[in-house]
N, C-alpha and C positions, 0 to 999 in steps of 0.2 A: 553517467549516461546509460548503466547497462539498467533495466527492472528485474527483482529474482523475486517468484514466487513458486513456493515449496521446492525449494533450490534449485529452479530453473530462468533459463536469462527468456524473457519475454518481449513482447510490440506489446503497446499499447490497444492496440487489438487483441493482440491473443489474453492480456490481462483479462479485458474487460469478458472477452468468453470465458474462459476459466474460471473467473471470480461468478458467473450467471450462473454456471453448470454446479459448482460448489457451493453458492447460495442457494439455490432453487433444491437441492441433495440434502443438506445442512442449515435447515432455516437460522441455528442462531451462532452459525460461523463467525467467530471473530475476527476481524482482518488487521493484525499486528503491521503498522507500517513504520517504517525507516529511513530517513533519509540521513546520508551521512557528509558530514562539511565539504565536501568538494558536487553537491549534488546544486543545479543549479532553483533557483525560485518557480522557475516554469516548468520544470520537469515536475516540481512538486505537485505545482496546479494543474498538473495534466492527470498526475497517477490519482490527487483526490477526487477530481471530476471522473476519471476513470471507475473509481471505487464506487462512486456516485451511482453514474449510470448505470453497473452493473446491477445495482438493489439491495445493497449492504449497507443495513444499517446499523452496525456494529463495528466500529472503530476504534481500534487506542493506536495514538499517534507516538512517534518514540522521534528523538533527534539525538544522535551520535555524532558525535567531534571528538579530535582530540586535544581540545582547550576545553571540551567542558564534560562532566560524566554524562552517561546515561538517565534518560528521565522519561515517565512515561507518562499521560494524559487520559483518563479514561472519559469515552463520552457520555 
């Protein structure tokens, strides 16, 4: 339930500013996301809609468990 970006725990608010202010700084900022097996479906579609609205459009998607390894998705 918690969001950490550049190892800090955020609202879905503060994401969405942060990710504006470093997109708008960094036009071809990558945004590495994670979510990891205890994280639920909807937190998910909040954080991608979150990245959305912010204006990034550079995403690789990453899913961590521990049943399965790491894998990463480039868009």
């Amino acid at each position: 339930g918690r969001i950490r970006f550049d190892g800090q725990v955020f609202s879905l608010q503060q994401l969405e500013f942060a990710l504006q202010e470093a997109t708008r700084n960094y036009p071809d900022l990558k945004v590495e996301f994670e979510a990891d097996g205890t994280c639920s479906h909807q937190m998910v579609c909040e954080v991608l809609a979150t990245i959305q609205k912010a204006g990034n459009k550079n995403l690789n998607l990453r899913y961590a468990s521990t049943q399965m390894p790491r894998a990463s998705v480039q868009r």
